[in-house]
C-alpha positions as a Markdown table, in Angstrom:
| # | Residue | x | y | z |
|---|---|---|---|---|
| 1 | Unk | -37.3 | 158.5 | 28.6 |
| 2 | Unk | -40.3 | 158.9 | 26.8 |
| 3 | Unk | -42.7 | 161.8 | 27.3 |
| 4 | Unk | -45.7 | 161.7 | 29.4 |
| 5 | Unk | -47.2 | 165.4 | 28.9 |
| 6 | Unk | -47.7 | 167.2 | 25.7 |
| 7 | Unk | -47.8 | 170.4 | 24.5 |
| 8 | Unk | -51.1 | 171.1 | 21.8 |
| 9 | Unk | -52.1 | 173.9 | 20.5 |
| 10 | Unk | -56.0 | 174.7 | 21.5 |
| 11 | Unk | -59.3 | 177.3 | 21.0 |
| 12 | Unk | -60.0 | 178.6 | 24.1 |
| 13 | Unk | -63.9 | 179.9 | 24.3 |
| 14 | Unk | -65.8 | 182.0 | 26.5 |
| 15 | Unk | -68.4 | 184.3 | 26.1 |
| 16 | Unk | -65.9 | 186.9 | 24.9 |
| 17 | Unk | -65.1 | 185.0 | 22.0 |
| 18 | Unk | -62.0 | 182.4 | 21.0 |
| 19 | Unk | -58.5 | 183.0 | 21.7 |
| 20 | Unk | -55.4 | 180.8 | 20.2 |
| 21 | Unk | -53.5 | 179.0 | 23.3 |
| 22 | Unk | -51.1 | 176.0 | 24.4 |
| 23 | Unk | -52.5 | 173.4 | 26.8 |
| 24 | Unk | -50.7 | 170.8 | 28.6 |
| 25 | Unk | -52.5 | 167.3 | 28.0 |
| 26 | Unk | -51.7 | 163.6 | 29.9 |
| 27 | Unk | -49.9 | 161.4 | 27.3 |
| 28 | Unk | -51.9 | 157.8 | 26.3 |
| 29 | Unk | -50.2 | 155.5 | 24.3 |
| 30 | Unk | -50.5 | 151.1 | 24.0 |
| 31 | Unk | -47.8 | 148.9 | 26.4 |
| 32 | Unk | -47.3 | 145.4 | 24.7 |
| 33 | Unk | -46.7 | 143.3 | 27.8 |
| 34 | Unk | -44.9 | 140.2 | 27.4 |
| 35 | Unk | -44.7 | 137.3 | 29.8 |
| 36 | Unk | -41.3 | 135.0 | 28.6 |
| 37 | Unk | -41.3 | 136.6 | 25.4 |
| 38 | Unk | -44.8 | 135.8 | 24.7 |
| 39 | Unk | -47.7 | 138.5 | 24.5 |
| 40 | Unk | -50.4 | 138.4 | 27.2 |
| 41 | Unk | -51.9 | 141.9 | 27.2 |
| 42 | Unk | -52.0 | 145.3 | 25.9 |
| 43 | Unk | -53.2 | 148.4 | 27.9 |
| 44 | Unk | -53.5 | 151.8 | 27.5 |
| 45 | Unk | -51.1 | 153.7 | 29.9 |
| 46 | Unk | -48.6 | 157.0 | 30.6 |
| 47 | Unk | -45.6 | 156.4 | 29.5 |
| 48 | Unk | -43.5 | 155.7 | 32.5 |
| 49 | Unk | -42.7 | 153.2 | 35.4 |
| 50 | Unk | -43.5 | 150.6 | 32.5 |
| 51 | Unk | -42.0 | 147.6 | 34.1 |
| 52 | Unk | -43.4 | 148.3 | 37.2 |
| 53 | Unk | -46.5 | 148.0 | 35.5 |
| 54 | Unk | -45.7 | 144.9 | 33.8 |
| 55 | Unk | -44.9 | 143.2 | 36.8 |
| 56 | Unk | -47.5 | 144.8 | 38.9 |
| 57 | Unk | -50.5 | 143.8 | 36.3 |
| 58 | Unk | -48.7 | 139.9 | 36.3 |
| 59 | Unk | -48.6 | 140.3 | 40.3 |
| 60 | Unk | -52.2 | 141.1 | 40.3 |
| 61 | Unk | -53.5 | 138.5 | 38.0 |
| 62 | Unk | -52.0 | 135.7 | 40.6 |
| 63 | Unk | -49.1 | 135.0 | 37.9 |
| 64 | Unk | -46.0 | 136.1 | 39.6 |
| 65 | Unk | -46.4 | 135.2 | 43.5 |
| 66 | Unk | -42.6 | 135.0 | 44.4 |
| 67 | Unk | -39.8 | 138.1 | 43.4 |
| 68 | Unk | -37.5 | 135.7 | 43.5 |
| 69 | Unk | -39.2 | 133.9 | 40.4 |
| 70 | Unk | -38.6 | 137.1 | 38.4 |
| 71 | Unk | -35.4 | 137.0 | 36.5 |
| 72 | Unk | -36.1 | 140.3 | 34.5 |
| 73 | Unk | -37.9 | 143.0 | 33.6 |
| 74 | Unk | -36.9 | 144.8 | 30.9 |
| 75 | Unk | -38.2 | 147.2 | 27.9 |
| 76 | Unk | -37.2 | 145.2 | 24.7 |
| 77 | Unk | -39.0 | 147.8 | 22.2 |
| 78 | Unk | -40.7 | 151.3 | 22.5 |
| 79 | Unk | -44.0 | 150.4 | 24.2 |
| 80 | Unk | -42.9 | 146.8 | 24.8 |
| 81 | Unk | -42.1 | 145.4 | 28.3 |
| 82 | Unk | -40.8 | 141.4 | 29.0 |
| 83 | Unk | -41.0 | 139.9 | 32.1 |
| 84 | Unk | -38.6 | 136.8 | 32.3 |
| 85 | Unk | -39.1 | 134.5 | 35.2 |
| 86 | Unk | -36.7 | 131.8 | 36.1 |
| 87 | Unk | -39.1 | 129.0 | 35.0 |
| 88 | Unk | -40.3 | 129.1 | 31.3 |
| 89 | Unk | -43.7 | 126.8 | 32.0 |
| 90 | Unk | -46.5 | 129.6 | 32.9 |
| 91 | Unk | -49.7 | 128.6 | 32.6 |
| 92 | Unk | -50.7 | 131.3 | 30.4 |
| 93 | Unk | -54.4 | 129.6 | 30.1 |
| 94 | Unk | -54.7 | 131.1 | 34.1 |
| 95 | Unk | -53.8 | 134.5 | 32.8 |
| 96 | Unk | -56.3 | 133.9 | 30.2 |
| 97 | Unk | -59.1 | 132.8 | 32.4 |
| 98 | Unk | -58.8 | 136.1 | 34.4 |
| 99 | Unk | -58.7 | 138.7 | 31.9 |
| 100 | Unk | -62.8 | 139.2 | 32.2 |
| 101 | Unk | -61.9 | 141.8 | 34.9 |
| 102 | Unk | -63.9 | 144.1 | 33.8 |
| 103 | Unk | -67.5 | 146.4 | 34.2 |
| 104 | Unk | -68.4 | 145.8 | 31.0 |
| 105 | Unk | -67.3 | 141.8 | 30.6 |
| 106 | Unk | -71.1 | 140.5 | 31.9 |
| 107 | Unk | -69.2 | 138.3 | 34.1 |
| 108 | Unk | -71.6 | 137.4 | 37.2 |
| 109 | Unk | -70.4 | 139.0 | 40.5 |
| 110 | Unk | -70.2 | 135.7 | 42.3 |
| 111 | Unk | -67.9 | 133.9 | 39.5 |
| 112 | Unk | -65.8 | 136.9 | 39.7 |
| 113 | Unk | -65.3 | 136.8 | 43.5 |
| 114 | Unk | -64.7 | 133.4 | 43.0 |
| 115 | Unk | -62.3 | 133.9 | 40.7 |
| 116 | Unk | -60.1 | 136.0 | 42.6 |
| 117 | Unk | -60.3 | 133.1 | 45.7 |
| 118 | Unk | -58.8 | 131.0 | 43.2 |
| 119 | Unk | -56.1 | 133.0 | 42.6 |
| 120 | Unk | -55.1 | 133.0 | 46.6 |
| 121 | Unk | -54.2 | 136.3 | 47.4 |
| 122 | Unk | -52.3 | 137.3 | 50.7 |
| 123 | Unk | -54.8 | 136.8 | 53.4 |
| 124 | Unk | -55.4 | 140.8 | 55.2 |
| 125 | Unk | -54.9 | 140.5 | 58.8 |
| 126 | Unk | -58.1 | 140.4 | 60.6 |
| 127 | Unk | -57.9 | 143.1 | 63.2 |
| 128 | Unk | -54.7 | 145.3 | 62.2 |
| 129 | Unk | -53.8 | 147.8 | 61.4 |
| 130 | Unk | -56.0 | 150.1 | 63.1 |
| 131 | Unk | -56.1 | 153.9 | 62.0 |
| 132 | Unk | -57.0 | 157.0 | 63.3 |
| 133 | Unk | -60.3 | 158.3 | 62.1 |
| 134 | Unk | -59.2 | 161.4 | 61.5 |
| 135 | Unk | -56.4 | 160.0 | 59.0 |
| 136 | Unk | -58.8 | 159.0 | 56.9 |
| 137 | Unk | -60.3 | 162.4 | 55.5 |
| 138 | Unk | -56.7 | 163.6 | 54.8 |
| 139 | Unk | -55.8 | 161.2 | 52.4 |
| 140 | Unk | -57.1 | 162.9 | 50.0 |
| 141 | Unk | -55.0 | 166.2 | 50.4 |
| 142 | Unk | -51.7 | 163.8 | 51.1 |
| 143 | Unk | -52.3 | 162.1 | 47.6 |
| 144 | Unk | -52.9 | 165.6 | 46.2 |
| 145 | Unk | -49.2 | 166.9 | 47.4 |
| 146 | Unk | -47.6 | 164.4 | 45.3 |
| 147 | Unk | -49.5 | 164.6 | 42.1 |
| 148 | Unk | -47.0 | 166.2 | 39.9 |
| 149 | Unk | -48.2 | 165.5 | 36.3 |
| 150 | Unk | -52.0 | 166.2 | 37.1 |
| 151 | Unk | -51.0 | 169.9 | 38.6 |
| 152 | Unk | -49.9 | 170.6 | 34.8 |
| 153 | Unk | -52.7 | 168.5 | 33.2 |
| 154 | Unk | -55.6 | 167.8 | 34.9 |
| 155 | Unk | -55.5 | 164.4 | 33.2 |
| 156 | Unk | -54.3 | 162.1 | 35.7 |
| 157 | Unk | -55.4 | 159.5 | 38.3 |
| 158 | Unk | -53.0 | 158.6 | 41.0 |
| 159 | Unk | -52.3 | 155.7 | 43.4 |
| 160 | Unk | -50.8 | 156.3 | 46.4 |
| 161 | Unk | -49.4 | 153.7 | 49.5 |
| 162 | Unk | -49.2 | 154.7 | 53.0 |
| 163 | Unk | -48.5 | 153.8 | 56.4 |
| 164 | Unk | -50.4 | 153.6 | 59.4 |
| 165 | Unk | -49.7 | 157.4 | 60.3 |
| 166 | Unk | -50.3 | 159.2 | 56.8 |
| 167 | Unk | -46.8 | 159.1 | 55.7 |
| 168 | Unk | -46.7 | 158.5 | 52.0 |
| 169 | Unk | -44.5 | 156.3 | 50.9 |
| 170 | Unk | -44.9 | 155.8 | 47.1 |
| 171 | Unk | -47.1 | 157.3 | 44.3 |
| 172 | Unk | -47.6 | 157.2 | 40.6 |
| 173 | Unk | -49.9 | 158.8 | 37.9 |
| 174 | Unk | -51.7 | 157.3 | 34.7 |
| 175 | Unk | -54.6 | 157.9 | 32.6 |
| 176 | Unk | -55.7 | 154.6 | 33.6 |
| 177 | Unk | -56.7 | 153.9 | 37.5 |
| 178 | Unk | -56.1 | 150.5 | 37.2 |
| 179 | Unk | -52.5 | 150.9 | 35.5 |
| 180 | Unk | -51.6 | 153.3 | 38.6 |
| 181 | Unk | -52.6 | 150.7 | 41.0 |
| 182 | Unk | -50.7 | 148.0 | 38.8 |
| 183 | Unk | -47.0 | 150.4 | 39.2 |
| 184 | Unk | -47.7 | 151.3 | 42.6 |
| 185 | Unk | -48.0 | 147.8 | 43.7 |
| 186 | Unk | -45.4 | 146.5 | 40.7 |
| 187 | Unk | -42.9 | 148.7 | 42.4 |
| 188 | Unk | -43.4 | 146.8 | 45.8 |
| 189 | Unk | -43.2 | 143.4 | 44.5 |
| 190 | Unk | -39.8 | 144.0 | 42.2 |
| 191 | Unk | -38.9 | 145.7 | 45.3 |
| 192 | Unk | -39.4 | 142.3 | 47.6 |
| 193 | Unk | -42.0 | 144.3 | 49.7 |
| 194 | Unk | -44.9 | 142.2 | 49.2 |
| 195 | Unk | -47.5 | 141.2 | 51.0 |
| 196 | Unk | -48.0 | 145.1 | 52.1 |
| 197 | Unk | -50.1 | 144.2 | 56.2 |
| 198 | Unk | -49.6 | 147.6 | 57.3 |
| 199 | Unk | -49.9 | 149.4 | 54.2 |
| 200 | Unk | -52.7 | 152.1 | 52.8 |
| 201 | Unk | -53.8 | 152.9 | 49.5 |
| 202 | Unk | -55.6 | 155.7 | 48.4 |
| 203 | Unk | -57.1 | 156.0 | 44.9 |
| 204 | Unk | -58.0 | 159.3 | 43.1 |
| 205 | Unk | -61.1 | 158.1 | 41.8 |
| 206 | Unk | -63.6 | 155.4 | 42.3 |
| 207 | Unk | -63.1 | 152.1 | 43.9 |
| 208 | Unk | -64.2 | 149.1 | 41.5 |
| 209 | Unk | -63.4 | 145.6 | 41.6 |
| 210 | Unk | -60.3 | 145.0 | 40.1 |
| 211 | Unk | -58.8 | 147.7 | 42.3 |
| 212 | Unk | -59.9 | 146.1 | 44.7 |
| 213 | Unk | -58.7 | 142.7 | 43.7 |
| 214 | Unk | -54.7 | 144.2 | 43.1 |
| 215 | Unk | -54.6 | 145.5 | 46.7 |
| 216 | Unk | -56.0 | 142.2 | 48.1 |
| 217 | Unk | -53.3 | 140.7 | 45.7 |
| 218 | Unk | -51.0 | 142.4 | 47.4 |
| 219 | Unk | -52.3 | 142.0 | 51.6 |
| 220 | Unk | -53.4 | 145.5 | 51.7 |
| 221 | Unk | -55.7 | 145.6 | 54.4 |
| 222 | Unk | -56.9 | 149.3 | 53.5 |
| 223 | Unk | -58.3 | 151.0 | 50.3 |
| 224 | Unk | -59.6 | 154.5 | 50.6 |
| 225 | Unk | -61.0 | 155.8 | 47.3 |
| 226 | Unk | -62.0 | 159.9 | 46.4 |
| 227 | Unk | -64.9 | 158.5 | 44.6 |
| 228 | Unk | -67.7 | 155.5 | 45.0 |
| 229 | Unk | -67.2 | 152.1 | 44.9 |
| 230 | Unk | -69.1 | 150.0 | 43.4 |
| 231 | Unk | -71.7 | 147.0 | 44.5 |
| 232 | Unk | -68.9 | 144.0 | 43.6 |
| 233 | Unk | -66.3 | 145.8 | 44.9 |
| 234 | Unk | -68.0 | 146.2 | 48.2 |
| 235 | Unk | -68.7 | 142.4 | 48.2 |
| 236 | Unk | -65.0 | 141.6 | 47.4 |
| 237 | Unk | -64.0 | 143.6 | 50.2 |
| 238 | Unk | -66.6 | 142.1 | 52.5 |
| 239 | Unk | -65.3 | 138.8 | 51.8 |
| 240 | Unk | -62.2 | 139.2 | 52.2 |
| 241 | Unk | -62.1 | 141.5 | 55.4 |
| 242 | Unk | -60.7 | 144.6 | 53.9 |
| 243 | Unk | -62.0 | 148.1 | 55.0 |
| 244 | Unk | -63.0 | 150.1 | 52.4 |
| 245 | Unk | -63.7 | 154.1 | 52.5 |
| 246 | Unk | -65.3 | 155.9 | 50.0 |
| 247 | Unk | -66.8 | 159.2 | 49.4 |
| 248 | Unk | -63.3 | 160.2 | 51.6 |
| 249 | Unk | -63.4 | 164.1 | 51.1 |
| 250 | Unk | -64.6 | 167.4 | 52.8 |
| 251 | Unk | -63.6 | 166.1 | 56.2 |
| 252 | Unk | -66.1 | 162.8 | 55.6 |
| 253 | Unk | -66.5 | 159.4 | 54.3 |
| 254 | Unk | -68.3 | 156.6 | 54.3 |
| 255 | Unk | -67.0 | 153.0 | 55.5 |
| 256 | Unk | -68.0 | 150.2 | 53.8 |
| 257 | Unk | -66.4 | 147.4 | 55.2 |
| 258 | Unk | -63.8 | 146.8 | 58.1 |
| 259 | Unk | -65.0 | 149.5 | 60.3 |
| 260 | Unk | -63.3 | 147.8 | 63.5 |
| 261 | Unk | -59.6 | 149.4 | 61.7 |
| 262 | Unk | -60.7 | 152.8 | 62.1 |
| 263 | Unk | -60.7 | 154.2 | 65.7 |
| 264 | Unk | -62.0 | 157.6 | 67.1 |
C-alpha cells in the first residue's frame, strides 16, 4: 500500500529564531483513471481508496448508473485504476461533455444545472428524512472524531456519510474535496448501496457545485458543509429539493435550502 503521509525535514521560525524539525505532510500524487482500458481523467488525490474513487468519480458523472454493470475495478499500474463494465460501448463523448465541472471552466450556471438534469440523477425524496436541529451543529465534531490523517497533518479534507441520528457510517480523507466525496460515495455504489434516501454528508470545507452534483448523484437528500457554499451550488440544490447547511459550526448554521427536513 502506498503512502499517504510523509515525513520532510522543515525550518521552523519564530521570533526566537529557526530551529531544524520533521513535519508530517498529506501525500498528492496523479490517478490515471481508465474506463475499459481507455483513459478518461486524471486527478490529483491521496493515495488510497483508489478504486473507490474511480468508480465514485464515473458514478458521479452519470456513467456507471447500475453496480451490477461493473465487472471490475482494479489497479493495473502504480497510480492507474480500470474500471471494466460488462458492456464495452460507453459513450465516452457523455463523459466528455461533462468534464467542465468546474469554478474556473466559465460554464454558465444555468447550462451547468442543466447539465446535471441530463444526467438523471436519483430523485431526493421530497419530505424525508427529517432531522433534528440540534444534529446539525454536531456534524462537525462527528466528522472531526474520524479524521485520522489530518490529526498528523493538517492537510486533509474529509467526507463523511451519516444516518438520520448522527451515526457515522463511512469517512475518507484527500487533498482534494471533490476526490473525498467521489470514495465516499464510490464505496457505496461498489458496495450496491446506492441511491443513499436516508443518508447525510458532511464536508470539511465549502460546499460548491460539483459536490453538490455527486451527492444528488447519489439520492442524498442532505449536505451539510463546515464552510460556504457557493451561489450555483445553492441553485442546484434548490432545484433539486436538497437541504443544504452551511456555515455548520459553533452551535450554528445557516440553511439554504430544504429547511422543512430539519425540525426543532
Amino acid at each position: 500500500m502506498k503512502q499517504n503521509i510523509l515525513t520532510v525535514p522543515i525550518q521552523k521560525v519564530d521570533r526566537e529564531g529557526a530551529l531544524s524539525a520533521q513535519d508530517l505532510v498529506a501525500v498528492e500524487e496523479p490517478l490515471e483513471i481508465l474506463l475499459n482500458d481507455r483513459n478518461v481523467a486524471i486527478t490529483m488525490r491521496t493515495p488510497g481508496n483508489d478504486e473507490e474513487l474511480a468508480a465514485g468519480f464515473l458514478f458521479g458523472e452519470g456513467i456507471l448508473r447500475d453496480r451490477a454493470a461493473v465487472r471490475d475495478v482494479s489497479a493495473i499500474a502504480p497510480n492507474r485504476v480500470n474500471v471494466a463494465t460488462r458492456e464495452e460501448n460507453v459513450d465516452l463523448d457523455r463523459l466528455e461533455r461533462h468534464f467542465y465541472i468546474s469554478s474556473s471552466c466559465g460554464v454558465c450556471g444555468k447550462a451547468s444545472i442543466q447539465a446535471v438534469e441530463a444526467m438523471e440523477c436519483a430523485p431526493v425524496p421530497r419530505h424525508q428524512p427529517v432531522i433534528s436541529r440540534n444534529l446539525v451543529p454536531r456534524l462537525p465534531e462527528i466528522l472531526r472524531s474520524r479524521q485520522s490523517a489530518f490529526d498528523r497533518t493538517g492537510g486533509l479534507h474529509a467526507a463523511a456519510l451519516l444516518d438520520t441520528q448522527g451515526t457515522m457510517l463511512d469517512v475518507r480523507e484527500d487533498v482534494g474535496r471533490h476526490n473525498a466525496v467521489d470514495k465516499l460515495i464510490g464505496a457505496a455504489f461498489l458496495a450496491g448501496a446506492t441511491p443513499l434516501h436516508d443518508r447525510i454528508v458532511m464536508v470539511s470545507g465549502r460546499a460548491s457545485f460539483e459536490l453538490v452534483q455527486k451527492a444528488l448523484m447519489a439520492g442524498i437528500p442532505i449536505m451539510a458543509a463546515v464552510g460556504a457554499p457557493s451561489s450555483l451550488a445553492v441553485e442546484l440544490a434548490l432545484r433539486f429539493g436538497m437541504t443544504l447547511a452551511g456555515f455548520v459550526r459553533h452551535r450554528r448554521f445557516n440553511l439554504y435550502s430544504g429547511e422543512w427536513r430539519v425540525a426543532d
